[in-house]
N, C-alpha and C positions, 0 to 999 in steps of 0.2 A: 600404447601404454600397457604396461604390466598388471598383471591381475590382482586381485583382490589388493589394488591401491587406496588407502585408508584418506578416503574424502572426509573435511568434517563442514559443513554448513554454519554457518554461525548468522547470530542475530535475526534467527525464522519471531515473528512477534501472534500476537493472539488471531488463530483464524475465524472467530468470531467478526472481524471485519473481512467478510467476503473477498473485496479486493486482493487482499493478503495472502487468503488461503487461495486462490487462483495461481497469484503467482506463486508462492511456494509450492501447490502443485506442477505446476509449470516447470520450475525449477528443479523439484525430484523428477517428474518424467525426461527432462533433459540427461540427467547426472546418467538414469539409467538406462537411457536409449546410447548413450553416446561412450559408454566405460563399462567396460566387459569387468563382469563380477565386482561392482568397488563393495567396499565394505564403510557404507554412509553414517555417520551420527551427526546430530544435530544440536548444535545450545541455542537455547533461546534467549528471549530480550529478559526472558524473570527467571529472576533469582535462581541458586538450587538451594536457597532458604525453601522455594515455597515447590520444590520439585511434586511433593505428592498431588499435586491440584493441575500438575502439568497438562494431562490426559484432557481435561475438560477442554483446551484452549486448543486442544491440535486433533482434531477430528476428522481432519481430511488427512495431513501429514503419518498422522498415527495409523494408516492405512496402507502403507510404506513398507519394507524391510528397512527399517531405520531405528538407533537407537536416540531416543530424545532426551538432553540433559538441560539440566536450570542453568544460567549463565552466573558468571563469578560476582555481579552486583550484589548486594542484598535489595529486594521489592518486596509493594509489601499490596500490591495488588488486590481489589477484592473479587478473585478469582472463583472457582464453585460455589459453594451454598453464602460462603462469608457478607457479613454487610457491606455494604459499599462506606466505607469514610470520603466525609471529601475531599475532593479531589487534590484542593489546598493542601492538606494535613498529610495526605498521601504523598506529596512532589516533593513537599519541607522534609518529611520523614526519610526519604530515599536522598535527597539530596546529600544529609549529613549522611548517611552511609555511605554513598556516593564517593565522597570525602576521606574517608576511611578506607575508601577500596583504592583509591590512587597509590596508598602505600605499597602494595603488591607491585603496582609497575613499574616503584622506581628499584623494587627488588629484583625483578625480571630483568631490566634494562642492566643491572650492575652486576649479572650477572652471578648471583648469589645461588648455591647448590637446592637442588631441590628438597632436602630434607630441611634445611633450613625456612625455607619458604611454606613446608608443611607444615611448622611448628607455627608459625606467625598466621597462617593461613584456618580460618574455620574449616570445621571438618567435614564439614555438610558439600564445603567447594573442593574437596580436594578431587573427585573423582571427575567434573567437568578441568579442572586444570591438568589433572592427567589426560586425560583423552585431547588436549591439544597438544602436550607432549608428544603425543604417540601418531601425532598425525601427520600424512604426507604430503596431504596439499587442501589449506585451504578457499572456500568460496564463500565471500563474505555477500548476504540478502543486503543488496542497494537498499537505501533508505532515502526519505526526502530531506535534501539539506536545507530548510528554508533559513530566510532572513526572519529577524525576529524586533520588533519596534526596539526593546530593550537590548542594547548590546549585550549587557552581563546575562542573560540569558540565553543571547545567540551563542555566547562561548560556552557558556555550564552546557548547554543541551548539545553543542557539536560535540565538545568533549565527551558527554555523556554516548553519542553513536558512534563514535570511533571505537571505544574503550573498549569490547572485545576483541578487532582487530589489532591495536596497540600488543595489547597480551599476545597475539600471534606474531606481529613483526619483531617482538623481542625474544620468541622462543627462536629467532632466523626460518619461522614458517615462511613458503611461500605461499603468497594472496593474493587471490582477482576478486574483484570488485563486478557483480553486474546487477543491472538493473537501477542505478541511480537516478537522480531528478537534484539537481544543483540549484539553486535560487543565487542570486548574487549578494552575497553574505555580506553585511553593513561593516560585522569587526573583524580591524583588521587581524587582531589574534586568530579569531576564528577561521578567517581567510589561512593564514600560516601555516596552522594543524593543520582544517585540510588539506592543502597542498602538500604537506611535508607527511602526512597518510598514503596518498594517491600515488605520491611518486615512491613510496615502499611497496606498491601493488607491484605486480608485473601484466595485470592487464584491468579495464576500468570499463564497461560499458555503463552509456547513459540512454534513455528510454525515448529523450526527443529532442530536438536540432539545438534546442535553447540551453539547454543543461551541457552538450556536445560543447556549443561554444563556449561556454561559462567554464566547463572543466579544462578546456585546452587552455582558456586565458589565464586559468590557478594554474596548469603545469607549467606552464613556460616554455621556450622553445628549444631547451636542453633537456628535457623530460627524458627518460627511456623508457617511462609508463607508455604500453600499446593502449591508449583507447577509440572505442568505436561505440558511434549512434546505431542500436540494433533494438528490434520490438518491444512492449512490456513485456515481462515473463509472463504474462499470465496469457496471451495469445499460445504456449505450448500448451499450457492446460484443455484449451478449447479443440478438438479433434473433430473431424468431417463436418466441418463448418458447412457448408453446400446441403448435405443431409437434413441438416438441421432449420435451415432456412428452409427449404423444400418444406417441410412440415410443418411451422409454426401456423399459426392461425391465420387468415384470409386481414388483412386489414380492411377497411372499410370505405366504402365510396363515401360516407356522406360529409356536407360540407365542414364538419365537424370532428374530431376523435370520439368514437363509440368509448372508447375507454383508456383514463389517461391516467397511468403511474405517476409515484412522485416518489423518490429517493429525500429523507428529511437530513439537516444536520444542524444542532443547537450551535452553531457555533458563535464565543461570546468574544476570542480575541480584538474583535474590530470596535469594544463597546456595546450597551446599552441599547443605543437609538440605531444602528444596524443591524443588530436581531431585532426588535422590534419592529423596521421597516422588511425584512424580513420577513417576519412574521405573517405582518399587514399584508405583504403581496400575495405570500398563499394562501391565506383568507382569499383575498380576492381572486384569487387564479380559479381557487377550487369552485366559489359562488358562480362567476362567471360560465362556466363549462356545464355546473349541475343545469343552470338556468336553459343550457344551451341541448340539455338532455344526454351529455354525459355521464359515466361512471370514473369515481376515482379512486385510485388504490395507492395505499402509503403501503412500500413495501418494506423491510428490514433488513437494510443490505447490511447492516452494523447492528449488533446485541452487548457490544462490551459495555458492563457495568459503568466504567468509568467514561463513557463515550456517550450516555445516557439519550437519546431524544424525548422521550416519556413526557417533560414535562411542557417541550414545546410542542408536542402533538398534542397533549390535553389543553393547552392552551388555544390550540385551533380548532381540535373538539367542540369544546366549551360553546364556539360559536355557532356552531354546526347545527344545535338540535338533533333532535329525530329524524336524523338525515339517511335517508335507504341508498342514496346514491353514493356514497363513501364509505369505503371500508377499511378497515386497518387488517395486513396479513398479522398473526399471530407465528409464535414461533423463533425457529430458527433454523431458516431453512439453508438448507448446501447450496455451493455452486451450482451443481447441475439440477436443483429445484429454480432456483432464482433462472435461469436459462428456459427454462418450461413456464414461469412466472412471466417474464418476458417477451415470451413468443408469443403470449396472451393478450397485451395489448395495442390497441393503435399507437402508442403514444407514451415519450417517457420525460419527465419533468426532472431531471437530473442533477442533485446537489452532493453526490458522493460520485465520484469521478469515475472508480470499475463497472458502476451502476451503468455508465454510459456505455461503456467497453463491452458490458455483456450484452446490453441493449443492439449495437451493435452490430457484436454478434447472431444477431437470432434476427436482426431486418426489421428492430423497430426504431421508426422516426425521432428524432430528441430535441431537447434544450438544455443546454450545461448553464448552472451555475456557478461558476467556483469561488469555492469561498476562502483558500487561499492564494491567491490569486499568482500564478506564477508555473515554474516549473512544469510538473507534471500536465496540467491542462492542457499544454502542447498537444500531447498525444491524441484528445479528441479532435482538435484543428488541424493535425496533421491526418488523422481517418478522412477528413473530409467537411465538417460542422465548424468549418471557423468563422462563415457568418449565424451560427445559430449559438454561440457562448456570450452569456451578458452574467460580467461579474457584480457578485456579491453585493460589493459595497454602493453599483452604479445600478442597481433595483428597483425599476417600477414597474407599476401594472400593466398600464397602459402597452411599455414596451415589449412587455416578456408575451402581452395577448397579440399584440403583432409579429413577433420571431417565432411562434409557435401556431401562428396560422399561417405564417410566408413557408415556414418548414412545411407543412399537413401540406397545403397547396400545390409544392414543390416535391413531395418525396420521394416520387419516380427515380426523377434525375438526380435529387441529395442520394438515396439510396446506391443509386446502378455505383457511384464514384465512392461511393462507401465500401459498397462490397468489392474494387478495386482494389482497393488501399488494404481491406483485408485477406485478401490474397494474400497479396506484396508484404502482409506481415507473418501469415501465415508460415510464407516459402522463408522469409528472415530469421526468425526469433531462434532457431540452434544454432545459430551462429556465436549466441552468449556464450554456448558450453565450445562449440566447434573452433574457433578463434584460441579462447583459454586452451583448450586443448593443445592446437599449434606450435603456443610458444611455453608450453607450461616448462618449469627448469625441471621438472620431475620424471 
């Protein structure tokens, strides 16, 4: 590939969710291990309404040769110091913008001159739509495509992840697609777009066997979309894996975990009486373990505003008392704090999914929760934990106190196949850029 080739990244979203910023780290150390001098910018999932507040959300990325821009939606995010509105009033507000920005693509697609489109276009976005003008090739951040109870939602929100690539495949940009996670999307609309996205890609990695298949069966068997099942990105983020394990902390002999993480997540789409049961469990998890001379630690593998836990942790607080044996980390600590976080204890109680991945990493023992149930969770079943994941919605006490002393009892052997598997993803995951590379038309 030729030099200073003009990459642009599109759809990088807040790295206040850990998870995120791994792989998007992942992602820039790929671009520039693998492409001699490119010249990277980045748009993101918000706005360039709200570009000045960008800085706050990309903390890791920002550490980059990278130029970082607000994406052509209008959001209205409550990003730096701003209050948080809720959540509601926030999705209704961007939705009808949302709505407004569709008119750009049907101006793109019909081929209309760029001056004209600058006239119609705010002025705040014109410099994020230039810079995909100007671009040579780009590489769209996989996103999760889940199914959603409500159809009309699963279409607004697909449409809603495509719509930066849309804007690309109508400039005739070339696009790959990696890191994906497919769920099997209820409408059929929804199904259509994507497929008829995917097959505009020229190459589509997905992160695990289940999304692999789910995408093959969207492209159909006339596709010319290359796709391929290759690591999460955020396995490039992680270097001298081996190093790191070598150091972490000693785990502990006794019949017990000395000290047991837990990764929180409020989440309300299932209802009511599943966070509540929810809830109840880790009440009880945490009671359980203190009783048993345990430490627990709610770590904050998410800080985004709109992503809130606060008030289901003060809800479990509440029950706690004057409790010395539970701690809440404060902050908001980086990837590689959370990694040193990690290494720190026996034992991880996992309800944010990278939370497991970094755990993982660093050779501590787990239980997944997931609480959307699907997709991406692959990824911890296929490290090695796929009898230690009990979903969300299928939550007792009882169950999670015996998967999480069958794990402790067992961790030798869960571990030694663990640290297999992270090899094996190790030695995989540039293959997302190394592949794209390949067949890129550029």
């Amino acid at each position: 590939m030729s030099k200073s080739v003009k990459i642009l990244l599109i759809d990088f979203c807040s790295e206040k969710n850990r998870g995120d910023a791994a792989m998007q780290v992942g992602l820039l150390k790929l671009v520039f291990r693998h492409i001699t001098d490119p010249i990277v910018s980045i748009i993101s999932v918000f706005g360039a309404n709200q570009s000045t507040l960008l800085i706050n959300e990309y903390d890791h990325s920002a550490t980059f040769p990278v130029t970082i821009l607000g994406g052509l939606k209008p959001t209205f995010y409550p990003l730096g110091e701003s209050t948080s509105a809720p959540i509601l009033f926030i999705e209704l507000k961007q939705a009808l913008y949302f709505c407004l920005s569709i008119f750009l693509l049907f101006l793109l697609f019909l081929n209309f001159p760029k001056r004209i489109i600058n006239k119609v276009l705010p002025k705040v976005f014109h410099k994020s739509l230039e810079q995909i003008y100007d671009t040579d090739l780009v590489i769209w951040n996989g996103r999760n495509f889940r199914f959603r109870g409500n159809p009309l939602i699963e279409l607004f929100r697909t449409i809603n992840i495509v719509y930066h690539p849309l804007v690309c495949i109508a400039l005739s940009k070339p696009v790959a697609c990696v890191g994906a996670s497919v769920w099997h999307l209820k409408n059929p609309l929804s199904r259509s777009i994507l497929k008829w996205v995917f097959n505009k890609c020229f190459f589509v990695s997905l992160r695990e066997e289940s999304s692999y298949r789910e995408a093959k069966l969207l492209l159909g068997k006339n596709s010319k979309t290359k796709i391929a099942q290759l690591p999460d990105l955020s396995f490039a983020a992680f270097e001298n894996g081996e190093s790191v394990r070598a150091k972490r902390s000693a785990l502990s002999n006794n019949e017990y975990p000395k000290i047991i993480g837990l990764t929180i997540v409020d989440w309300k789409d299932n209802g009511e009486a599943s966070r509540n049961n929810y809830k109840e469990v880790i009440i009880g998890i945490i009671e359980y373990y203190i009783k048993k001379n345990s430490k627990i630690v709610i770590i904050p593998q998410v800080t985004k505003k709109w992503e809130s836990n606060d008030l289901l942790i003060s809800e479990i607080m509440q029950t706690q008392g004057a409790q010395e044996n539970i701690s809440i980390l404060e902050g908001n600590p980086t990837i590689y704090d959370l990694f040193d976080i990690y290494s720190k204890l026996d034992f991880l109680i996992a309800t944010r999914m990278h939370s497991a991945i970094f755990a993982s990493f660093v050779g501590t023992p787990l239980v997944a929760i997931p609480y959307d149930r699907g997709g991406k969770w692959n990824i911890i079943r296929e490290l090695g934990y796929q009898d230690q994941i009990i979903d969300y919605c299928d939550l007792s006490l009882p169950r999670l106190c015996e998967m999480v002393q069958h794990c402790w009892s067992n961790k030798d052997s869960i571990l030694q196949i663990v640290n297999g598997n992270l090899y094996r993803c190790s030695d995989l995951v540039d293959q997302n850029i190394t592949k794209l590379l390949d067949i890129s038309p550029i």
